[in-house]
C-alpha positions in Angstrom: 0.0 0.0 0.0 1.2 3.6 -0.5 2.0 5.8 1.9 0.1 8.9 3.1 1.3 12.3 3.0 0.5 14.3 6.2 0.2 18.2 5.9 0.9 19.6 9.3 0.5 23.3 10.7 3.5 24.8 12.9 3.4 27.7 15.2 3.6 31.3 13.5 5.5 32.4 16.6 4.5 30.4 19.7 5.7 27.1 20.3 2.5 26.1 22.1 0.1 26.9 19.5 1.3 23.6 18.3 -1.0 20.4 18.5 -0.2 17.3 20.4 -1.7 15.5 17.0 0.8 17.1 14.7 3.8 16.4 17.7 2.9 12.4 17.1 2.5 12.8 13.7 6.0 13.9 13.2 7.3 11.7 15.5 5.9 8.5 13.9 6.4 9.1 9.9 9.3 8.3 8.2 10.4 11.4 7.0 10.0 14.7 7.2 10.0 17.5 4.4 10.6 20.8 5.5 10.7 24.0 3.6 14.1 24.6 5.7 15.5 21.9 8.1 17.8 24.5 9.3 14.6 26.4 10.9 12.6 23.2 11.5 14.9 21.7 13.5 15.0 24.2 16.6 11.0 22.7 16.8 12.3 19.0 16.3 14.8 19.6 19.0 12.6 21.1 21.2 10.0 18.6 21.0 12.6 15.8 21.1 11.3 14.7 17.4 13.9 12.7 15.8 12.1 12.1 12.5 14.8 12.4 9.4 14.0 15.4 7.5 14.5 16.4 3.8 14.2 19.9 1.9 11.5 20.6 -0.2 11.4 24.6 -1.2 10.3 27.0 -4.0 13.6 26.2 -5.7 13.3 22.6 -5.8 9.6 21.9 -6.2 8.8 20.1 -8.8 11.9 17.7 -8.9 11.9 17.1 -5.2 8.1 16.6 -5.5 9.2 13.4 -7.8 11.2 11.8 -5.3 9.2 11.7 -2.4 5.8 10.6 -4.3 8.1 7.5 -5.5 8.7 6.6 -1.4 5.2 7.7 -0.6 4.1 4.9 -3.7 6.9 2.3 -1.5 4.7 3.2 1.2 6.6 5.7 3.3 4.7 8.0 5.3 5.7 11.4 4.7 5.0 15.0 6.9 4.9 18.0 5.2 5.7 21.6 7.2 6.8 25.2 6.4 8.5 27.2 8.3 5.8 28.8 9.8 1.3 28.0 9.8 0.2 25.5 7.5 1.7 24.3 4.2 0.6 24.7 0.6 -1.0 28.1 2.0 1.4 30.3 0.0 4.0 27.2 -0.3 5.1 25.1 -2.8 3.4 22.2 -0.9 0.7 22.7 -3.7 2.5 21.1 -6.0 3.2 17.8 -4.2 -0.3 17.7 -3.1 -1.5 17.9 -6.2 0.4 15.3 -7.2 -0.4 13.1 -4.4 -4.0 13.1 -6.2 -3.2 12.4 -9.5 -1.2 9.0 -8.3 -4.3 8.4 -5.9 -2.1 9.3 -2.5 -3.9 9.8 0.5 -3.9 13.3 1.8 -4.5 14.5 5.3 -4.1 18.1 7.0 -3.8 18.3 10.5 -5.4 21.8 11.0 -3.5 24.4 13.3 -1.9 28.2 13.0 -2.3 30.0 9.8 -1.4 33.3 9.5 -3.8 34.6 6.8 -7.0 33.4 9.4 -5.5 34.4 12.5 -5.0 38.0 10.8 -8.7 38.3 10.1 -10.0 37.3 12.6 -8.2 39.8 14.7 -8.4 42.6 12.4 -11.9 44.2 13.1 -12.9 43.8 9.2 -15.5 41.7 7.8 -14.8 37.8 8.1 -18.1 36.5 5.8 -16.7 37.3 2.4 -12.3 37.5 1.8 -9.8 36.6 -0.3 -6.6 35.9 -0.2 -3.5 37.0 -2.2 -0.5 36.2 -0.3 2.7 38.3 -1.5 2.1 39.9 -4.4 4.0 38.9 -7.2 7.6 40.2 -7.9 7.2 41.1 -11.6 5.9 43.8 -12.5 3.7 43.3 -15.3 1.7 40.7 -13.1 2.4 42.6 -10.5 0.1 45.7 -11.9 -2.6 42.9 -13.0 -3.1 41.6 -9.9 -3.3 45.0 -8.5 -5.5 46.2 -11.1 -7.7 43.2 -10.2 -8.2 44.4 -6.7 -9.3 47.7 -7.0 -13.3 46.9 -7.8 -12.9 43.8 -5.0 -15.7 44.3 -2.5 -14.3 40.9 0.1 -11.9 41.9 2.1 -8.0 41.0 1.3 -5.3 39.5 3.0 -1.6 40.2 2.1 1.5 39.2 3.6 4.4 41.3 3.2 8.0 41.2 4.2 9.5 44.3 5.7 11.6 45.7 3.5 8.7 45.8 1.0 6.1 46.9 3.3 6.1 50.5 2.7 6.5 50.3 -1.3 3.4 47.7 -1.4 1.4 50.0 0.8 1.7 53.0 -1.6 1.2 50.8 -4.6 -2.3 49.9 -2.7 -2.8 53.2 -2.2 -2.5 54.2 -5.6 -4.6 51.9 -6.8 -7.1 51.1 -4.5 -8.0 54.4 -2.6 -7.2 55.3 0.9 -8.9 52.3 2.4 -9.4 50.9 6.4 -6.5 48.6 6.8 -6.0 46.1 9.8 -1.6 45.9 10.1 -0.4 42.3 12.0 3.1 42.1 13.0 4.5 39.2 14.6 1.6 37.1 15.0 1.6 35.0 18.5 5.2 36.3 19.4 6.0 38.3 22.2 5.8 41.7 20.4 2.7 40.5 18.4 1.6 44.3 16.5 -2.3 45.0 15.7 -3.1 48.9 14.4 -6.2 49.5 13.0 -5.2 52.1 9.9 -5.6 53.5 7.0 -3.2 53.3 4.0 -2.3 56.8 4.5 -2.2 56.9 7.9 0.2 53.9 8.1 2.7 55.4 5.5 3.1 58.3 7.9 3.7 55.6 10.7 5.9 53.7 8.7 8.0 57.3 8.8 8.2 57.2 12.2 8.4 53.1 13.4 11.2 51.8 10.6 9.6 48.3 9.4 10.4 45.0 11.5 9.3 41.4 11.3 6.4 39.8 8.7 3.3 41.7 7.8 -0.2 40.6 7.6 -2.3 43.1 6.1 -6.0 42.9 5.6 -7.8 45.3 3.5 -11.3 46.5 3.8 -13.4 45.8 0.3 -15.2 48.0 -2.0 -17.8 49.7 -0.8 -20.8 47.9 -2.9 -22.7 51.7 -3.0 -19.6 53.0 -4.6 -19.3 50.7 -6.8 -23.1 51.7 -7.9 -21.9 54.9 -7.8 -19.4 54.3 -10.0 -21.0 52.1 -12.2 -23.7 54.8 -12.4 -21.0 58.0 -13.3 -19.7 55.4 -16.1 -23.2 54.9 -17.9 -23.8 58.6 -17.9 -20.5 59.0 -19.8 -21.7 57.6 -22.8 -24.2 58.8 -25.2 -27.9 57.3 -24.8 -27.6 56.1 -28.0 -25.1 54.4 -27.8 -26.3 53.1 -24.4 -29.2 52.1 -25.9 -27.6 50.4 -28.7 -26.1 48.1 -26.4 -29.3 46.2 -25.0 -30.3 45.9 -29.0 -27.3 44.4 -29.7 -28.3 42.1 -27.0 -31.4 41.1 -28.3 -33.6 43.3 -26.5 -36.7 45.5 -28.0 -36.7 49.4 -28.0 -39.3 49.4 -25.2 -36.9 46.4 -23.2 -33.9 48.5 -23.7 -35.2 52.2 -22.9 -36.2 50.4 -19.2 -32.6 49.3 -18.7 -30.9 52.4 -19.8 -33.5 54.2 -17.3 -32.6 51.8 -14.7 -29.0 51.9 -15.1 -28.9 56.1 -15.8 -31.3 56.3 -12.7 -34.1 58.2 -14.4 -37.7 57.0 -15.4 -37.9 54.9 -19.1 -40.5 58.3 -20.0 -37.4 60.6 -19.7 -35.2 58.3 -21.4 -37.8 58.2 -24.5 -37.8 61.7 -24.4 -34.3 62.5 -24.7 -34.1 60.2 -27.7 -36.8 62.3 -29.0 -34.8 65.3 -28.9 -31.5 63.9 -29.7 
């Protein structure tokens, strides 16, 4: 029988956070992959975990991925950590879970810390509708996509950040999202664990004075959903009626169908709408 491949979720910052589940878990696999053995083994050591550990990183992904599904097939049980919360969150554990499926490999998480949930939760925002972006991509073409994406997004949104980039990702959000409500998480769980309610303005004057230090959560308060009727509202009224107009015919629509959704999206009664057509 193959083996099964155990996702389990570390401490963001306190050592107790961890469960006693994911303690005998890594005790009793055969191995271990670990986005950095160097940082996981201060929490083997200080759980008295001997488990044999291997790296399995961003860099070496998709090759590594290879060689542990072929002793997970052998029937090697096999844990799966980060350096911090739970893996494939942000993490190239994706990839070797999604392998894990396509060669019919059991999969189990063993739930625990997670940065992204423990920032929202905390941050005052709205919790029934978000989305999460993790760090926002490097290049800057995809970069000004994702961005772009974001600026009509009415869940709230979760970022993490590292802090030499904090500031220029906070103006970029700025710039393209508006001065927004902002919830700032520094050092989840640890001793000098950081929540400020903000603004994106407001913190760029605090990053002025408090230099950046240690990881960054930031959750982001969505669109306003009357703004974006607002919006959607100014935009309508910035074409001509005709050509309004001519976009419910082209849809199918009769004159009478299409005068009482240009009325409805203009804000004005289908008689006025006829009128002005009558003029124009």
């Amino acid at each position: 029988m193959a083996g099964i491949l155990y996702l389990c979720a570390t401490p963001i910052g306190n050592l107790g956070d961890i469960s006693q589940r994911v303690i005998e878990t890594l005790s009793q696999v055969d191995l271990i992959a670990a986005e950095d053995t160097r940082n996981s083994i201060r929490l083997l050591n200080h759980f008295q975990i001997k488990t044999p550990m291997t790296s399995y990183h961003e860099y070496n992904k998709f090759d590594k991925a290879e060689k542990l599904i072929e002793q997970l097939v052998e029937g090697k049980s096999i844990a799966l950590i980060s350096d911090a919360g739970t893996p494939a969150i942000s993490d190239p554990g994706e990839v070797l879970v999604d392998l894990c499926h396509k060669q019919g490999i059991i999969v189990t998480s063993l739930p625990g810390p997670c940065a992204l949930i423990t920032a929202l939760t905390v941050s005052g925002l709205s919790t029934k509708r978000f989305c999460f972006e993790g760090f926002l991509p490097s290049d800057k073409k995809q970069r000004k996509e994702v961005l772009t994406s974001l600026e009509n997004e009415t869940r709230t949104i979760i970022i993490y950040e590292a802090p030499h980039h904090i500031q220029k990702t906070i103006e970029e959000l700025n710039r393209f999202l508006g001065n927004r409500r902002i919830t700032v998480c520094r050092e989840l769980t640890k001793k000098f664990e950081t929540i400020l309610q903000s603004t994106f303005e407001d913190f760029l004057q605090e990053l002025n004075n408090t230099p950046p230090r240690g990881e960054y959560v930031v959750v982001i308060e969505g669109k306003d959903p009357q703004i974006m009727k607002a919006d959607e509202i100014q935009n309508w009224m910035s074409i001509p009626l005709a050509q309004h107009m001519q976009l419910y015919v082209d849809k199918g629509l009769m004159q009478k169908e299409a005068m009482k959704e240009v009325a409805k999206d203009r804000g004005v009664t289908k008689r006025e709408i006829y009128q002005q057509l009558l003029n124009e």
